[in-house]
PQR file of N, CA, C, O and H, with PARSE charges and radii, in Angstrom:
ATOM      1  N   UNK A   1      66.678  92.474  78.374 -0.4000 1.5000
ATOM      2  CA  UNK A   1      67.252  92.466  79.712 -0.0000 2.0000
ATOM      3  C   UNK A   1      67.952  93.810  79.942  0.5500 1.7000
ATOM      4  O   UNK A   1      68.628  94.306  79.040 -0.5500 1.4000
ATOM      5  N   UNK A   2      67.813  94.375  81.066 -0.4000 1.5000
ATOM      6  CA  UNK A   2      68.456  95.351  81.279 -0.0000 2.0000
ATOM      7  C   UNK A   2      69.855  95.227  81.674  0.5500 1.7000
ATOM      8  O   UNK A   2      70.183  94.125  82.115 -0.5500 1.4000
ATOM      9  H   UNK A   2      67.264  93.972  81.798  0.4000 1.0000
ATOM     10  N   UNK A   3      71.253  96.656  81.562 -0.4000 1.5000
ATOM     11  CA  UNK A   3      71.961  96.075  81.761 -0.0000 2.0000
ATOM     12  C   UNK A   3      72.279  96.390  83.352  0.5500 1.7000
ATOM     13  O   UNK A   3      73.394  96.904  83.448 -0.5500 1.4000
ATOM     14  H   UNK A   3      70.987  97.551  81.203  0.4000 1.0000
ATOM     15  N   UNK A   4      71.705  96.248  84.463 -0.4000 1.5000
ATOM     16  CA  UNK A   4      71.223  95.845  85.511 -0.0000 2.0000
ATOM     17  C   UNK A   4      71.164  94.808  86.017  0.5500 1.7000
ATOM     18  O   UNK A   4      71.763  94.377  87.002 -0.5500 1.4000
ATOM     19  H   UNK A   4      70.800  95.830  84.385  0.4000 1.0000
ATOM     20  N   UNK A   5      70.298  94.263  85.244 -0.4000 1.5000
ATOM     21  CA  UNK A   5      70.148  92.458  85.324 -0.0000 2.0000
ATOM     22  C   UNK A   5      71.151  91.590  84.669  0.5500 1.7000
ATOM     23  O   UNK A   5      71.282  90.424  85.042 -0.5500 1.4000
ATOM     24  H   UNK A   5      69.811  94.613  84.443  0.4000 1.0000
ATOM     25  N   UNK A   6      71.837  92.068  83.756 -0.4000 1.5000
ATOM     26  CA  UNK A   6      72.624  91.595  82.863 -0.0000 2.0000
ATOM     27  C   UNK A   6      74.163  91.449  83.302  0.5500 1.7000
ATOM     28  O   UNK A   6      74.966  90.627  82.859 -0.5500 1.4000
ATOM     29  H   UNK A   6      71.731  93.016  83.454  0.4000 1.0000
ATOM     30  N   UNK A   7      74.443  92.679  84.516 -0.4000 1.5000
ATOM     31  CA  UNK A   7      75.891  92.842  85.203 -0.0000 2.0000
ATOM     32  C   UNK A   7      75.802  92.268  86.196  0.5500 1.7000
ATOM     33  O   UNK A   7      76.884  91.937  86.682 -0.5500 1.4000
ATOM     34  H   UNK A   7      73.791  93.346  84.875  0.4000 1.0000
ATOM     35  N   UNK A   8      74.534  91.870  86.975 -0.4000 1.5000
ATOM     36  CA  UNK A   8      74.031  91.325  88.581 -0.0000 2.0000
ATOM     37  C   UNK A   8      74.218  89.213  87.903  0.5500 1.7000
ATOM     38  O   UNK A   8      74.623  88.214  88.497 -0.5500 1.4000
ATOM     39  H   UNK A   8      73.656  92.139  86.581  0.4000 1.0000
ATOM     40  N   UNK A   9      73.842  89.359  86.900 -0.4000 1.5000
ATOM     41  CA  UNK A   9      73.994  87.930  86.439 -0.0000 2.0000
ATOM     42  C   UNK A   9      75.164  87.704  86.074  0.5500 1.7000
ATOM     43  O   UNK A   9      75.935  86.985  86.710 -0.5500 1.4000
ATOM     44  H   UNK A   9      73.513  90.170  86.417  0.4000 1.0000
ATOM     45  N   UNK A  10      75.437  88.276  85.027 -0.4000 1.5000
ATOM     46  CA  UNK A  10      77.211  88.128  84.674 -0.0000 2.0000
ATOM     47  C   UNK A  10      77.989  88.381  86.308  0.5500 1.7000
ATOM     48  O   UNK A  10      78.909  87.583  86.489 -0.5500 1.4000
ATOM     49  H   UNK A  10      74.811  88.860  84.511  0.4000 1.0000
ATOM     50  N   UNK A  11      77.816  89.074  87.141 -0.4000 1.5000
ATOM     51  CA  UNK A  11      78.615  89.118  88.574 -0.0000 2.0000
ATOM     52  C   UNK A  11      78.797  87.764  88.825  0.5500 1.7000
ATOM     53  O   UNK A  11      79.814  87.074  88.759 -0.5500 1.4000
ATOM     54  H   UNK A  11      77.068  89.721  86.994  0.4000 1.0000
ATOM     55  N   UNK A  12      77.032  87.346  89.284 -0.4000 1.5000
ATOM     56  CA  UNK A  12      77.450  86.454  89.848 -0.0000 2.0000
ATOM     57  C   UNK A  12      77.580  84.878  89.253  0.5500 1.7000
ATOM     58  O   UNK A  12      77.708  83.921  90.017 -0.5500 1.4000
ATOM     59  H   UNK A  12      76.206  87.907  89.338  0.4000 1.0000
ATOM     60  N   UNK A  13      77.529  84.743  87.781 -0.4000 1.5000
ATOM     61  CA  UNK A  13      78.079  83.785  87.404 -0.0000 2.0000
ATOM     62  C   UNK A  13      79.447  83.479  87.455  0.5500 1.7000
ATOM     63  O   UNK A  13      79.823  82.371  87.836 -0.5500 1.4000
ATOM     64  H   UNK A  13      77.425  85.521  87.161  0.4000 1.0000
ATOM     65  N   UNK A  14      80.488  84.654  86.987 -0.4000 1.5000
ATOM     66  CA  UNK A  14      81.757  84.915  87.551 -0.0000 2.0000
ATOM     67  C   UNK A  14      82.312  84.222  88.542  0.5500 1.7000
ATOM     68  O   UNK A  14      82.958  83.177  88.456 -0.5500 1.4000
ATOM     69  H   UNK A  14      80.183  85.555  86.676  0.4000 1.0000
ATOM     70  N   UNK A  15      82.063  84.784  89.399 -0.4000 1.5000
ATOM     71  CA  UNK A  15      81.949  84.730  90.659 -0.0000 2.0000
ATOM     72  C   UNK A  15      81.719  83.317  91.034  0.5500 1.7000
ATOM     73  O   UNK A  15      82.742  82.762  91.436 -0.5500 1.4000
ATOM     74  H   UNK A  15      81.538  85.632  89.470  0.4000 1.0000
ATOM     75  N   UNK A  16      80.782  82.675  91.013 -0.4000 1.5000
ATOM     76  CA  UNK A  16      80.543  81.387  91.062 -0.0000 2.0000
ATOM     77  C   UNK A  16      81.443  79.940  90.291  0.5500 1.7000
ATOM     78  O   UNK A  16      81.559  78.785  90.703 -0.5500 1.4000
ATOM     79  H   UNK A  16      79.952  83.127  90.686  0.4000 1.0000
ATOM     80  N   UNK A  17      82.044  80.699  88.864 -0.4000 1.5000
ATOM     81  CA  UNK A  17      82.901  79.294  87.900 -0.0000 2.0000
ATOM     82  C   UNK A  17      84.525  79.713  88.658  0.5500 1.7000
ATOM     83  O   UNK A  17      85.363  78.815  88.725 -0.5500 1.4000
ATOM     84  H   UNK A  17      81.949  81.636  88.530  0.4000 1.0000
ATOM     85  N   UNK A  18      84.804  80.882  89.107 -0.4000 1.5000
ATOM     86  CA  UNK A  18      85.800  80.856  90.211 -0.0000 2.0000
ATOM     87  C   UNK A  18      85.995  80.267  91.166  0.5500 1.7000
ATOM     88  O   UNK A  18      87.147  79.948  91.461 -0.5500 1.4000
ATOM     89  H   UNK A  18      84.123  81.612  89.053  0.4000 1.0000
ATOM     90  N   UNK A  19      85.142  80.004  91.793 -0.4000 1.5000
ATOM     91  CA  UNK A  19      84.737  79.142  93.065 -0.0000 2.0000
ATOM     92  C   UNK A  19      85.005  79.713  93.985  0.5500 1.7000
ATOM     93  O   UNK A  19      85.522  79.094  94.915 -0.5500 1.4000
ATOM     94  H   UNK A  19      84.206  80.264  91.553  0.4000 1.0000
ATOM     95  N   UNK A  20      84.616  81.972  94.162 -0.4000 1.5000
ATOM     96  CA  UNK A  20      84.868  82.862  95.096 -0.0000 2.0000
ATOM     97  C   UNK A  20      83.831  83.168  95.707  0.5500 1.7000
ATOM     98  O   UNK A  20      82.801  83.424  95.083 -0.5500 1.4000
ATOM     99  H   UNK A  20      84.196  82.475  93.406  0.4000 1.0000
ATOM    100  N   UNK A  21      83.889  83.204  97.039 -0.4000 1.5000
ATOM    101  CA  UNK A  21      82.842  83.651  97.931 -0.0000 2.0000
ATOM    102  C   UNK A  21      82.290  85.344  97.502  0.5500 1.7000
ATOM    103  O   UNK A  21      82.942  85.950  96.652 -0.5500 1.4000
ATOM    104  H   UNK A  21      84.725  82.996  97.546  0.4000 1.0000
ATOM    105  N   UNK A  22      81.549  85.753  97.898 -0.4000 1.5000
ATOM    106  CA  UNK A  22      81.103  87.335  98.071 -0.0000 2.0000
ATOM    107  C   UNK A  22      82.439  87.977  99.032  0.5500 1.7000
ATOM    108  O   UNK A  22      83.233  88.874  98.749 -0.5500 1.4000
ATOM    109  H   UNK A  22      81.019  85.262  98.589  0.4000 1.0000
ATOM    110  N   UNK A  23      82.356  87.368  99.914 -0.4000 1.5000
ATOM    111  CA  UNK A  23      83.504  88.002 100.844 -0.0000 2.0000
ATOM    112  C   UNK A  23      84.861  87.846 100.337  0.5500 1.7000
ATOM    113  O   UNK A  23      85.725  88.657 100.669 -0.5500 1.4000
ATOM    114  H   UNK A  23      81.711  86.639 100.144  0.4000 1.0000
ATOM    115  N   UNK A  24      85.168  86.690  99.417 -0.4000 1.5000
ATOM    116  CA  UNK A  24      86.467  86.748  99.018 -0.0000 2.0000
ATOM    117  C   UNK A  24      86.910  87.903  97.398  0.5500 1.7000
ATOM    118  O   UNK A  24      87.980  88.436  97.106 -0.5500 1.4000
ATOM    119  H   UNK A  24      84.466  86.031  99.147  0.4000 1.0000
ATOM    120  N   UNK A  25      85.878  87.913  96.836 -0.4000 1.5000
ATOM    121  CA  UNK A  25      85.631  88.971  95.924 -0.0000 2.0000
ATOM    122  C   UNK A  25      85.834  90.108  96.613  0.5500 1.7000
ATOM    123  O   UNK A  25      86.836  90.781  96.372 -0.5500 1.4000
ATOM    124  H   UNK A  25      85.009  87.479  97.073  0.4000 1.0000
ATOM    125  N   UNK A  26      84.966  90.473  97.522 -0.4000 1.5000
ATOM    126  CA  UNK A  26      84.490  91.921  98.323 -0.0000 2.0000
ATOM    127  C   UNK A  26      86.054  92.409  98.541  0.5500 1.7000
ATOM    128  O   UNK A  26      86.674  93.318  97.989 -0.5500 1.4000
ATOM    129  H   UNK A  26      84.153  89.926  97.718  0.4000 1.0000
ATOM    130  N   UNK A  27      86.494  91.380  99.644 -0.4000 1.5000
ATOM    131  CA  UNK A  27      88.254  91.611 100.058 -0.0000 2.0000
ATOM    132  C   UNK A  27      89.222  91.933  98.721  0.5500 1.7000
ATOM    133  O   UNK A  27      89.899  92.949  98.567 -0.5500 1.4000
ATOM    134  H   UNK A  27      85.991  90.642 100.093  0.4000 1.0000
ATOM    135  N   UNK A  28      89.098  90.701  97.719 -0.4000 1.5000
ATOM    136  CA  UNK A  28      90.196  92.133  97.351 -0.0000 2.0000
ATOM    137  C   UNK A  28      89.524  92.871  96.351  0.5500 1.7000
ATOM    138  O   UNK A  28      90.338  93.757  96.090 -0.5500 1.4000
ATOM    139  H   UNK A  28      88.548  89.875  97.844  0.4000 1.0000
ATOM    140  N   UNK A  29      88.539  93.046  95.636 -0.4000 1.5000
ATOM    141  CA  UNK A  29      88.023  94.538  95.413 -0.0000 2.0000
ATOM    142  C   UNK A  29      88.341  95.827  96.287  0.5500 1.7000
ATOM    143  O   UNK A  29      88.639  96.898  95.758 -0.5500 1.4000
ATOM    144  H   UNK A  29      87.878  92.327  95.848  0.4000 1.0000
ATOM    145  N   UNK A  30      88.266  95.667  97.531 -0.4000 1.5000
ATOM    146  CA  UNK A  30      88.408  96.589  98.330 -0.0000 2.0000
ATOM    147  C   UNK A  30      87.051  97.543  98.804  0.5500 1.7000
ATOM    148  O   UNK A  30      86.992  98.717  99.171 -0.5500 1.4000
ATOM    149  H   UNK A  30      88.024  94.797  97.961  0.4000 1.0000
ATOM    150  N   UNK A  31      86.104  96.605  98.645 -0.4000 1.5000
ATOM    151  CA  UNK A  31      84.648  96.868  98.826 -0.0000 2.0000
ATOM    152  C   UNK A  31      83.924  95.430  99.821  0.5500 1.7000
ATOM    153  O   UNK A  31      84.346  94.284  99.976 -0.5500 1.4000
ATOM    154  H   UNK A  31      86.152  95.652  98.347  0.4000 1.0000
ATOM    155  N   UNK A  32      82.469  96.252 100.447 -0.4000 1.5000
ATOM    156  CA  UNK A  32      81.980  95.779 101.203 -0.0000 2.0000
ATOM    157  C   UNK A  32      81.259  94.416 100.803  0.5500 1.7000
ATOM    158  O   UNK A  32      81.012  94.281  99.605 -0.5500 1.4000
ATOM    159  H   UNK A  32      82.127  97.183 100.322  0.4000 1.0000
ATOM    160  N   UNK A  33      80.862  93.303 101.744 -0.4000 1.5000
ATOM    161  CA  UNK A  33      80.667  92.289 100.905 -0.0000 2.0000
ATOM    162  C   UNK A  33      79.571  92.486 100.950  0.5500 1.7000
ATOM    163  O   UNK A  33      79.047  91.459 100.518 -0.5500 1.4000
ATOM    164  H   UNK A  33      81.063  93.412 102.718  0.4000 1.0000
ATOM    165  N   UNK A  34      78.297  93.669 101.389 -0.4000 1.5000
ATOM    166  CA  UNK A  34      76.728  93.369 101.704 -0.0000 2.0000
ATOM    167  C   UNK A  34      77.035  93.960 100.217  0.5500 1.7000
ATOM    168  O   UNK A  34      76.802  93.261  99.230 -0.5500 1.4000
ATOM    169  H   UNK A  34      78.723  94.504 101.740  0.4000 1.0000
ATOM    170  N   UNK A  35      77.450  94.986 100.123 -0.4000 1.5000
ATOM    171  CA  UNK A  35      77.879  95.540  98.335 -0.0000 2.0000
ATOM    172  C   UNK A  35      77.499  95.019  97.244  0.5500 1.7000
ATOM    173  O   UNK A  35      76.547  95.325  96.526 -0.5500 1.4000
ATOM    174  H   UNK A  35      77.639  95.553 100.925  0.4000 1.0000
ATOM    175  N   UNK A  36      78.492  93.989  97.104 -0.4000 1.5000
ATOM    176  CA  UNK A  36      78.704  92.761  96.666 -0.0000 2.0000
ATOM    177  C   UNK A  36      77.340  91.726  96.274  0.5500 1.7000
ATOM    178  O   UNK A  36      77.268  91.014  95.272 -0.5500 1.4000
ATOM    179  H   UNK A  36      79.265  93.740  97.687  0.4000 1.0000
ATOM    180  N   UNK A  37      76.397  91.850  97.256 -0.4000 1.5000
ATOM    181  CA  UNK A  37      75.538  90.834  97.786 -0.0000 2.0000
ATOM    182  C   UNK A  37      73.743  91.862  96.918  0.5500 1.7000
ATOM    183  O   UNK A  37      72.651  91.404  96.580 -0.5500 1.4000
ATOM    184  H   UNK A  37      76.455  92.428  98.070  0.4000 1.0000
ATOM    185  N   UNK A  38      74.331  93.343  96.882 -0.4000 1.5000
ATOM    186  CA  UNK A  38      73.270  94.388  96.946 -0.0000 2.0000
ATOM    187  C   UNK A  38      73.226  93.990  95.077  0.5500 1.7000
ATOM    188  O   UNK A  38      72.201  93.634  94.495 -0.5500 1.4000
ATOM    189  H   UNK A  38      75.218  93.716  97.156  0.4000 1.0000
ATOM    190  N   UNK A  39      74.310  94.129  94.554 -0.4000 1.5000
ATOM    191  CA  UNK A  39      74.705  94.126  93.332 -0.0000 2.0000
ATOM    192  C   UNK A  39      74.206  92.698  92.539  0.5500 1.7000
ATOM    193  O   UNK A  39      73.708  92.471  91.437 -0.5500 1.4000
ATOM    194  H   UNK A  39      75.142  94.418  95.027  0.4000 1.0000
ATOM    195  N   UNK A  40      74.562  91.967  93.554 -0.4000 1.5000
ATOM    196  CA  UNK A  40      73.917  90.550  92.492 -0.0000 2.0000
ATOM    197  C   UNK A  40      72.074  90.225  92.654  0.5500 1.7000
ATOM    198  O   UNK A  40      71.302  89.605  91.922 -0.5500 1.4000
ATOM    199  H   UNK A  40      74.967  92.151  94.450  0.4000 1.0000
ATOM    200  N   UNK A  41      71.865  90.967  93.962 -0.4000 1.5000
ATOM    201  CA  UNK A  41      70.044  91.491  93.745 -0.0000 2.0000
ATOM    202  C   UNK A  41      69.549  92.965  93.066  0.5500 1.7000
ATOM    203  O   UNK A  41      68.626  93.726  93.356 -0.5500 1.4000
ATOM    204  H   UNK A  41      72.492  91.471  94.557  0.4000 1.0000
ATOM    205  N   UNK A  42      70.565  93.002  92.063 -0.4000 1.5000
ATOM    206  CA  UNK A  42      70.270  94.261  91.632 -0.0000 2.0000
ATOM    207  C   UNK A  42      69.872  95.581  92.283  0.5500 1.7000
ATOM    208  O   UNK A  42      69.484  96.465  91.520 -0.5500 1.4000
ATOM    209  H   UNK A  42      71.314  92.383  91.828  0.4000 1.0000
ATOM    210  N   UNK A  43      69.912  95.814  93.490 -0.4000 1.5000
ATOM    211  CA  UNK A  43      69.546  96.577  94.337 -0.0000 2.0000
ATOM    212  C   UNK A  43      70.649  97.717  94.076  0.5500 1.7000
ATOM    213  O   UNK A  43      70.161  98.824  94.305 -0.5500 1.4000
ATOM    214  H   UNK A  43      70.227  95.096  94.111  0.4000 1.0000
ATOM    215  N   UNK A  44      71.423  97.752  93.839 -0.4000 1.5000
ATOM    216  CA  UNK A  44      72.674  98.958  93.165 -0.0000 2.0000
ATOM    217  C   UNK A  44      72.868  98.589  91.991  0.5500 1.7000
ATOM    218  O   UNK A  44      72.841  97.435  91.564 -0.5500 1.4000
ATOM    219  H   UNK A  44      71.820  96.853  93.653  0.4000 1.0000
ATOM    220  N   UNK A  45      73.158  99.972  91.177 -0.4000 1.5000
ATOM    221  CA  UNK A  45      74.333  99.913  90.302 -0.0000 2.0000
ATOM    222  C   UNK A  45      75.511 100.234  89.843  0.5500 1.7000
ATOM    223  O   UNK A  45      75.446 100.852  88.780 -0.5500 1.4000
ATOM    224  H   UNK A  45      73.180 100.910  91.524  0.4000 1.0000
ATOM    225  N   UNK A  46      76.440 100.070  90.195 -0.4000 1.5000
ATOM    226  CA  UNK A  46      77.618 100.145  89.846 -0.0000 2.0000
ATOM    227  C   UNK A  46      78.322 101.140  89.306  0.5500 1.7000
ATOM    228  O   UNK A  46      77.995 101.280  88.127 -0.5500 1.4000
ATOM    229  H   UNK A  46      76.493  99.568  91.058  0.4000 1.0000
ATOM    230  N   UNK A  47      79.159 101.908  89.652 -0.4000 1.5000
ATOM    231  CA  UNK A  47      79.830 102.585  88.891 -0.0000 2.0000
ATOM    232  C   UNK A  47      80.782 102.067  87.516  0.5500 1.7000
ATOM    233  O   UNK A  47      81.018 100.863  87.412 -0.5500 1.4000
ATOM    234  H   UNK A  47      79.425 101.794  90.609  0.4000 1.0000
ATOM    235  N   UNK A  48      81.189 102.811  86.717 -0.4000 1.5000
ATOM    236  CA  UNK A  48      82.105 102.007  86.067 -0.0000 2.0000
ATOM    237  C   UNK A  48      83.541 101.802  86.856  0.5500 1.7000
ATOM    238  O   UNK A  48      84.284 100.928  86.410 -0.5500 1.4000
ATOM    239  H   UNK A  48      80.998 103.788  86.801  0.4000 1.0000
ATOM    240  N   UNK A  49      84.034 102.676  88.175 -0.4000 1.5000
ATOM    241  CA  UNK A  49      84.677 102.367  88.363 -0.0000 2.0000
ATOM    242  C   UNK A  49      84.755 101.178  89.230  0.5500 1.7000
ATOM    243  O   UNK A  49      85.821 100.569  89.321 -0.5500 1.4000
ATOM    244  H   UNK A  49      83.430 103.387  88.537  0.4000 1.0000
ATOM    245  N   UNK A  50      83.535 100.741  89.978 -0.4000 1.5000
ATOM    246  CA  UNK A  50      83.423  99.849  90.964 -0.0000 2.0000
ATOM    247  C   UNK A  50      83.631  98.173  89.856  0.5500 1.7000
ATOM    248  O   UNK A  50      84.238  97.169  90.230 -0.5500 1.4000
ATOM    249  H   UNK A  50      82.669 101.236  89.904  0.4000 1.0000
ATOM    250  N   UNK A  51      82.840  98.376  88.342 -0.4000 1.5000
ATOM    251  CA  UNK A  51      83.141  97.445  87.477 -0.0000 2.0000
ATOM    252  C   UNK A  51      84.287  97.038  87.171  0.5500 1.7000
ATOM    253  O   UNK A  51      84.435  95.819  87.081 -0.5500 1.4000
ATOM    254  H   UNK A  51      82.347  99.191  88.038  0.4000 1.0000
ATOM    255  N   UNK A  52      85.600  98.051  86.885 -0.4000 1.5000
ATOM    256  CA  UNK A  52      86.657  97.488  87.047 -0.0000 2.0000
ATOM    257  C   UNK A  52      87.026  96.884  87.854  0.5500 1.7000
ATOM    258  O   UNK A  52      87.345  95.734  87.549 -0.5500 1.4000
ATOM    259  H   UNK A  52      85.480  99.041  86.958  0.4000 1.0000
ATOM    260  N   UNK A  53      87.138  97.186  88.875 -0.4000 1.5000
ATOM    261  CA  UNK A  53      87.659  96.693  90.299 -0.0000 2.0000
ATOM    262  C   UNK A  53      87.193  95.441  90.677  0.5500 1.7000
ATOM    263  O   UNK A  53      87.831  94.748  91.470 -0.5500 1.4000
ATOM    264  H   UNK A  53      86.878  98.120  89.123  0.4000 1.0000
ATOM    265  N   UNK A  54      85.912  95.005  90.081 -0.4000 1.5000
ATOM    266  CA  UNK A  54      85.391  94.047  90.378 -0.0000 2.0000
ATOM    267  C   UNK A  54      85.942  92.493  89.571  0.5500 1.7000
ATOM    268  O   UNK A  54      86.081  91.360  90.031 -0.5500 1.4000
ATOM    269  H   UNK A  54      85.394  95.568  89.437  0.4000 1.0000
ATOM    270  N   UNK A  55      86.211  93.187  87.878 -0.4000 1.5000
ATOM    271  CA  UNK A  55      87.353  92.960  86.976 -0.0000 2.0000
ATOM    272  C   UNK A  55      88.247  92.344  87.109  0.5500 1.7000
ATOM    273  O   UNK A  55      88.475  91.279  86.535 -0.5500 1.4000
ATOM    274  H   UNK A  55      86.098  94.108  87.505  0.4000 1.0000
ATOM    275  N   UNK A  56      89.330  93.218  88.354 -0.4000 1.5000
ATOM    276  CA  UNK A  56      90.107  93.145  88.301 -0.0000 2.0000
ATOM    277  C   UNK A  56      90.564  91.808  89.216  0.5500 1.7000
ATOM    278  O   UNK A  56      91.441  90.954  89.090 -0.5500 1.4000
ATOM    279  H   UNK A  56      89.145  94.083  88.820  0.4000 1.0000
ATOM    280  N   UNK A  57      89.355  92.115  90.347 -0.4000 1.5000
ATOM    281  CA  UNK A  57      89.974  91.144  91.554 -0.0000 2.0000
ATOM    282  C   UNK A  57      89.121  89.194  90.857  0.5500 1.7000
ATOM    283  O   UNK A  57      89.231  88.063  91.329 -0.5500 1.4000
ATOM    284  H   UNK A  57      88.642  92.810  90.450  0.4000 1.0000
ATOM    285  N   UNK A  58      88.762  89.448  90.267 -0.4000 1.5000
ATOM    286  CA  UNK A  58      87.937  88.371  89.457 -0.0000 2.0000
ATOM    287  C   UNK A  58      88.904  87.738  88.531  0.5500 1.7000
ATOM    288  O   UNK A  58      88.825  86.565  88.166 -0.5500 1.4000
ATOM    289  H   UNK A  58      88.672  90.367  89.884  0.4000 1.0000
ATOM    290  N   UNK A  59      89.991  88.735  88.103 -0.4000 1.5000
ATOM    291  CA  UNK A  59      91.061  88.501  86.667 -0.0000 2.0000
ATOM    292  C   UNK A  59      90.040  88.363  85.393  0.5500 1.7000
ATOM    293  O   UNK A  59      90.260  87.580  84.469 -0.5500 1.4000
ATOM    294  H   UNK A  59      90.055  89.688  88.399  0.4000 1.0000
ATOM    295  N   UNK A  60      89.415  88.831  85.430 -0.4000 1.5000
ATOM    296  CA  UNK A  60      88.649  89.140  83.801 -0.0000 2.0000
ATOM    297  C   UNK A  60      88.568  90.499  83.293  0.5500 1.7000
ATOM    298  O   UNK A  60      88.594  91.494  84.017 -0.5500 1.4000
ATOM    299  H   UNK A  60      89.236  89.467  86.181  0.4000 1.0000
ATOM    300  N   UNK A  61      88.483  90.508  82.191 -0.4000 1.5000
ATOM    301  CA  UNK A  61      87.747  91.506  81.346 -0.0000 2.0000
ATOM    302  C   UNK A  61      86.266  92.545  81.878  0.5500 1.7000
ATOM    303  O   UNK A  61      85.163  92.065  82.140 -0.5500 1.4000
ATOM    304  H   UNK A  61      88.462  89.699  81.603  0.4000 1.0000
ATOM    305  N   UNK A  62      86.524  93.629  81.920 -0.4000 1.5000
ATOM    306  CA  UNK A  62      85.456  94.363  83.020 -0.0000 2.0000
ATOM    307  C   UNK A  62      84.097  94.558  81.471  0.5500 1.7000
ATOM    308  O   UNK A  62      82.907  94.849  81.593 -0.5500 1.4000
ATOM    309  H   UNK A  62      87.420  94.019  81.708  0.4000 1.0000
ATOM    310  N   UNK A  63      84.725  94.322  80.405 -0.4000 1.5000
ATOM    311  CA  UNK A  63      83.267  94.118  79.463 -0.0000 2.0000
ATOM    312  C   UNK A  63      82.934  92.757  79.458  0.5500 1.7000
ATOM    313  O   UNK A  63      82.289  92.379  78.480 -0.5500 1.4000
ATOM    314  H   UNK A  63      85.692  94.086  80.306  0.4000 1.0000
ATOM    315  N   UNK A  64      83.272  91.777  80.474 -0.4000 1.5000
ATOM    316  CA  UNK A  64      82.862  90.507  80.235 -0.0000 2.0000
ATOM    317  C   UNK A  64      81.629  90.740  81.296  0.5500 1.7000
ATOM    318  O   UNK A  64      80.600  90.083  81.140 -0.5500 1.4000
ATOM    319  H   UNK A  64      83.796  92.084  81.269  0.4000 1.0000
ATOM    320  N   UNK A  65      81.738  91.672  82.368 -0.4000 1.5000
ATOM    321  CA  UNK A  65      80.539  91.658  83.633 -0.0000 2.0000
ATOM    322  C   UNK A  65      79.024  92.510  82.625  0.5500 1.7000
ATOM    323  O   UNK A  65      77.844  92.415  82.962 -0.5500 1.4000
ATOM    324  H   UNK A  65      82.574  92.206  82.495  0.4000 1.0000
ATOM    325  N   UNK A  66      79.466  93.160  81.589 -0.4000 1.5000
ATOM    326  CA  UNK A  66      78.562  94.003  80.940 -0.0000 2.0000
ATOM    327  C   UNK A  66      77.594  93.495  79.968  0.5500 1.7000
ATOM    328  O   UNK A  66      76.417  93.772  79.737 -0.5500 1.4000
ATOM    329  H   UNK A  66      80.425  93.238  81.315  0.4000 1.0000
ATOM    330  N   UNK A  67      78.544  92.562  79.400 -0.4000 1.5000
ATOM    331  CA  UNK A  67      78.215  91.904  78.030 -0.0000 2.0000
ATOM    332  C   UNK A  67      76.707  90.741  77.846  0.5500 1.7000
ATOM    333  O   UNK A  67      76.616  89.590  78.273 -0.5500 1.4000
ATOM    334  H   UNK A  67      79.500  92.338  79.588  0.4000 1.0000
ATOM    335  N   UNK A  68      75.924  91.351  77.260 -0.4000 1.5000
ATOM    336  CA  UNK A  68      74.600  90.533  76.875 -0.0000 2.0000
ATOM    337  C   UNK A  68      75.235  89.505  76.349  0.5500 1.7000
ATOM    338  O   UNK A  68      76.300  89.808  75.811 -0.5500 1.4000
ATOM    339  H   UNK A  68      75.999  92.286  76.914  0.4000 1.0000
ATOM    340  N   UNK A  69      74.771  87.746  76.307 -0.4000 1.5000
ATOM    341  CA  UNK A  69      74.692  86.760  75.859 -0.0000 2.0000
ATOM    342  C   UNK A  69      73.505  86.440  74.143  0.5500 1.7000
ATOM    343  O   UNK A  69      72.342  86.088  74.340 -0.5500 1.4000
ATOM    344  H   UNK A  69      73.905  87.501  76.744  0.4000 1.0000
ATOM    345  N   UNK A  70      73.843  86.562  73.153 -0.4000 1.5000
ATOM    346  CA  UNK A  70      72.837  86.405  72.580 -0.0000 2.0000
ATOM    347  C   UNK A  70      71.649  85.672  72.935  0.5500 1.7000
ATOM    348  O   UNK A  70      71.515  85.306  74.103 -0.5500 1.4000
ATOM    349  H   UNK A  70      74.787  86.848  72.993  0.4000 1.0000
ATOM    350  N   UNK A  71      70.744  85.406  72.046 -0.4000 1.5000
ATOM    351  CA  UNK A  71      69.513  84.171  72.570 -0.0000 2.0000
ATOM    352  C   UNK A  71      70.008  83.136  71.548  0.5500 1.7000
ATOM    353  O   UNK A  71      70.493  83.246  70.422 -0.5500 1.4000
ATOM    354  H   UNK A  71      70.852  85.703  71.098  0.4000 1.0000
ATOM    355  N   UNK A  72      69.688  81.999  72.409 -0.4000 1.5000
ATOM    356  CA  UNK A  72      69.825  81.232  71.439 -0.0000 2.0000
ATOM    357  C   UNK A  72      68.899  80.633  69.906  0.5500 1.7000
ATOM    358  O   UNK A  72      67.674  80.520  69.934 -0.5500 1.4000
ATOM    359  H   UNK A  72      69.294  81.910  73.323  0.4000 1.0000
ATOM    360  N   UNK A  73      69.721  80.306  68.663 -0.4000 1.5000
ATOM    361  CA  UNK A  73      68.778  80.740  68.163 -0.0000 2.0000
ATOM    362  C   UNK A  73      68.554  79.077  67.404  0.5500 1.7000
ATOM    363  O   UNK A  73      67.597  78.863  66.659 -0.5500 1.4000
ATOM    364  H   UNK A  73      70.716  80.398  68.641  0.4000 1.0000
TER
END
């Protein structure tokens, strides 16, 4: 998996066990919510600084949006 696919999934799983909209993420990131929306179709990638921020307004760990899942074995 690329880590492309890997930060667009980790986003939006995040994102989802929060129970935060795109727009409520977007707001306080301080970024746009189509952004937001571009990122979980992989259509951008991210700066590292946009990863923090994303981090931050999430309250997690900005290597938790990065981080491969092993396979299961």
């Amino acid at each position: 998996m690329e880590i492309r696919q890997t930060f667009a999934r980790n986003l939006r799983i995040a994102r989802q066990a929060k129970g935060l909209s795109q727009e409520e993420v977007a707001h306080r990131a301080g970024i746009d919510r189509t952004y937001i929306s571009s990122l979980e179709r992989e259509v951008y990638s991210p700066t590292i600084d946009v990863v923090e921020r994303l981090a931050q307004a999430m309250e997690m760990d900005p290597l938790d949006l990065l981080r491969t899942t092993p396979a299961p074995t």
